[in-house]
C-alpha positions as CSV (number, residue, x, y, z in Angstrom):
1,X,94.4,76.3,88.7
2,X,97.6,77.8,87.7
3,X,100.5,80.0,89.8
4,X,100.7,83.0,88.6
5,X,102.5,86.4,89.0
6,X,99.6,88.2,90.5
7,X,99.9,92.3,90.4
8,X,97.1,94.3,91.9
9,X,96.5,98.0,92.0
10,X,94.9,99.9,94.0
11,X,94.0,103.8,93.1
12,X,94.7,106.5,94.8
13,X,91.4,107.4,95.8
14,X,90.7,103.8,96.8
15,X,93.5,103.4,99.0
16,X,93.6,106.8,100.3
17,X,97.4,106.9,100.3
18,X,98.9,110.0,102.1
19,X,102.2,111.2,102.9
20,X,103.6,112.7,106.4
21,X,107.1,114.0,107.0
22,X,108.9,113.0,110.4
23,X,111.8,114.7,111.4
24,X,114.5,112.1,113.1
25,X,116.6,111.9,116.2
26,X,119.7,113.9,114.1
27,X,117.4,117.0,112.7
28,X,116.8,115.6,109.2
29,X,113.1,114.8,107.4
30,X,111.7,111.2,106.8
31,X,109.0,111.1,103.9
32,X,106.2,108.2,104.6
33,X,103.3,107.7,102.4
34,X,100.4,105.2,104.1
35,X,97.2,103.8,103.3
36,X,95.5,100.6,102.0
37,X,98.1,98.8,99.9
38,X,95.8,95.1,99.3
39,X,92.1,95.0,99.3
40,X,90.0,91.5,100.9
41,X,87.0,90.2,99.9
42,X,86.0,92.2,97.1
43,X,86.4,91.7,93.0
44,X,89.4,93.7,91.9
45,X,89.3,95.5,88.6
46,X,91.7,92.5,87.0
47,X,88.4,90.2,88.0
48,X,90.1,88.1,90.9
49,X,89.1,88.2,94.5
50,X,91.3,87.7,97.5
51,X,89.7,86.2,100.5
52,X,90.4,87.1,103.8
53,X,92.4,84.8,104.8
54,X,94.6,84.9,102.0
55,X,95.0,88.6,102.8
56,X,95.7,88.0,106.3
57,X,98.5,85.0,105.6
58,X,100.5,87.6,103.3
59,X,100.7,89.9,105.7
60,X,101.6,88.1,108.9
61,X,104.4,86.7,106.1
62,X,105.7,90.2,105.7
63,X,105.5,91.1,109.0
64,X,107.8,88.3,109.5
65,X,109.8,89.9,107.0
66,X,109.9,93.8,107.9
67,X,110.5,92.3,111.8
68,X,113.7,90.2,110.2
69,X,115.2,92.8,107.4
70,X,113.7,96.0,108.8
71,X,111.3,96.5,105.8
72,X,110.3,95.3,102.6
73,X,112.1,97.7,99.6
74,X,109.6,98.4,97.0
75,X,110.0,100.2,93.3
76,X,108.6,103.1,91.8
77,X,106.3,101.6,88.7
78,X,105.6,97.9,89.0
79,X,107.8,95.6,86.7
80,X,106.3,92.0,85.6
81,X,108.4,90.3,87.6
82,X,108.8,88.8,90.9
83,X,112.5,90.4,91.6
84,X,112.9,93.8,93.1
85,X,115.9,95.7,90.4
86,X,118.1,97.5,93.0
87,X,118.3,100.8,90.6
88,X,114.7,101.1,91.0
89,X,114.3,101.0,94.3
90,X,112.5,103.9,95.9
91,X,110.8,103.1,99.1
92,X,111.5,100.4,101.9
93,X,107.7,99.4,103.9
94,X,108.1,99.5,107.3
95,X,104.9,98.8,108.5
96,X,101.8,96.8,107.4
97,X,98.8,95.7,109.1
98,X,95.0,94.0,108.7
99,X,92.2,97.0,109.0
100,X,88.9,94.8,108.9
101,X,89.4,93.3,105.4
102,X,92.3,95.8,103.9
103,X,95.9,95.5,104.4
104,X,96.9,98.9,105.7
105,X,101.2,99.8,105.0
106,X,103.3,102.8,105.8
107,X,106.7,103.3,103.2
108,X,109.3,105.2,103.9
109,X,110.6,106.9,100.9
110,X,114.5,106.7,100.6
111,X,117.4,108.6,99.2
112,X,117.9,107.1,95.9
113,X,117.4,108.4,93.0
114,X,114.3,107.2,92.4
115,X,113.2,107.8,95.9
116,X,114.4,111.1,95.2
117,X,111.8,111.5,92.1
118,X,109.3,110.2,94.6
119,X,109.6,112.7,96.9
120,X,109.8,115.5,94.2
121,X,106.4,113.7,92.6
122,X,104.7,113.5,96.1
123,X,105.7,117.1,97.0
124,X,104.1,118.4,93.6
125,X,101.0,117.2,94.3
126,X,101.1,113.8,92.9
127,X,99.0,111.2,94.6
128,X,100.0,107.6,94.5
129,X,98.6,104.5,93.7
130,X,100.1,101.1,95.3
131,X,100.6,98.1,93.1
132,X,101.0,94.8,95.2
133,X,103.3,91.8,93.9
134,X,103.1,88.2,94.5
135,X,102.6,84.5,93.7
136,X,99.1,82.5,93.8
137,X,96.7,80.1,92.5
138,X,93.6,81.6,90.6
139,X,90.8,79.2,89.8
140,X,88.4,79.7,87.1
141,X,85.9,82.0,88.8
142,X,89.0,84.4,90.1
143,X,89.7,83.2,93.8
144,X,93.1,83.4,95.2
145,X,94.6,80.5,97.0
146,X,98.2,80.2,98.2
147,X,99.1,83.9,97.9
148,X,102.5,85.2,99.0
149,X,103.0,88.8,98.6
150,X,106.7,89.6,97.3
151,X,106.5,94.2,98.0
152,X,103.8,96.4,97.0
153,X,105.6,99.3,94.7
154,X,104.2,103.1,94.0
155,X,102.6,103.8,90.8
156,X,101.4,107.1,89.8
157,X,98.5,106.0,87.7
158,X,97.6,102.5,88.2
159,X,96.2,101.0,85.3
160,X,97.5,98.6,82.2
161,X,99.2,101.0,80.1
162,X,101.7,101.6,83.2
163,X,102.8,104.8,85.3
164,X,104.6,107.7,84.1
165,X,107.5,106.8,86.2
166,X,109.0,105.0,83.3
167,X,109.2,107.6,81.0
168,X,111.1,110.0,83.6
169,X,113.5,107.4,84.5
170,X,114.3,106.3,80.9
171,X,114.3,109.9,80.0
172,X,117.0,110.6,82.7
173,X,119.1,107.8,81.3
174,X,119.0,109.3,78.2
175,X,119.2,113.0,78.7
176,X,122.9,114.6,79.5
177,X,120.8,117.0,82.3
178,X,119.0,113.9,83.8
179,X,122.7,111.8,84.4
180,X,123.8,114.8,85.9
181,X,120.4,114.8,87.9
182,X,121.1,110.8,89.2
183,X,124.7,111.7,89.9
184,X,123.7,114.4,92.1
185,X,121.2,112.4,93.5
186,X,123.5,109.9,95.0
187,X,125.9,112.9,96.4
188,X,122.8,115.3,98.1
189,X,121.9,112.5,100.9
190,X,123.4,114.8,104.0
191,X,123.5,118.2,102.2
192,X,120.5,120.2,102.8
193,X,121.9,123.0,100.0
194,X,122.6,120.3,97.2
195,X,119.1,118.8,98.6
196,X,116.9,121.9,97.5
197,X,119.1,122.3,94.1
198,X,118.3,118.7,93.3
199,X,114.6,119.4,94.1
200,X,114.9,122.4,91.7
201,X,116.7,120.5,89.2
202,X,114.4,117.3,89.1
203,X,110.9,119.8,89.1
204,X,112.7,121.6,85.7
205,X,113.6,118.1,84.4
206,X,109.7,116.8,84.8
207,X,108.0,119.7,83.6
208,X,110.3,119.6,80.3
209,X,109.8,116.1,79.5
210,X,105.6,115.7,80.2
């Protein structure tokens, strides 16, 4: 056996993600997307099965986490490393729970800028899949021993050639419009005017560079 960086993905229509706007104690709107973000006792499509228990360990561990640090921040795409980049965060899991043999999470999408996008993606009718990250032993036949779950991030479409997340946010690098677009993104958090320009702004952006 060998410890390895494990990342899972789950599809959208697998884990039956959905997303549900809260308004808060001062007026304003939380975005929160929820559904199955791990998967027990059943062969994943990368050929390695996580038993119950090993399921059930990871999240009492981040539990302990969320109840510590008030959530577990999370990325939009899901890098091949263990260490969450600040820049990309875009969602901070508040909640997470065992359904039967499925670990069940709710995010709340932030004010970033790529919580921002998030938002902007969910809104247009993009549904999202969840990509877990962690440590574990696999053995020969696929079992998972000793796994520790580090976040679980949002992908758009889960599979090996990556989500289109990566291209928007590299794109907005580039582009003159997009670093106008981050900038304003870090200035909109408690202006519901600049808020609807941005939403504008980042649709236009999208649609010009898929």
């Amino acid at each position: 056996m060998s410890v390895d960086l494990l990342i899972e993905e789950i599809l959208p229509s697998d884990g039956n993600v959905i997303m549900e706007t809260v308004k808060d104690s001062k007026g304003g709107k939380k975005v929160f997307l929820s559904g199955i973000f791990m998967q027990g006792e059943v062969q994943n499509r990368n050929g390695r099965v996580y038993p119950l228990s090993e399921i059930s360990s990871a999240v009492d561990g981040a539990k302990q986490t969320i109840a510590t640090h008030g959530g577990i921040f999370g990325e939009l795409d899901h890098p091949q490393t263990l260490n969450v980049n600040m820049d990309r965060i875009s969602h901070v899991i508040r909640e997470i729970y065992m359904d039967g043999s499925n670990a069940v999470g709710k995010a709340e999408l932030l004010e970033t800028p790529m919580g921002m996008i998030a938002k902007e993606l969910a809104k247009s009718g993009v549904r999202y899949g969840i990509s877990s990250r962690g440590t574990g032993d696999v053995d020969s036949s696929g079992g998972v021993k000793g796994f520790r779950l580090v976040t679980c991030d949002l992908v758009v479409t889960p599979s090996a050639q990556g989500a289109i997340l990566d291209p928007i946010y590299e794109s907005l690098q580039r582009d003159i419009k997009g670093a106008e677009i981050m900038s304003l993104a870090e200035s909109v958090r408690h202006d519901p005017k600049a808020q609807e320009y941005f939403r504008k702004e980042i649709l236009k952006f999208i649609s010009k560079i898929l």
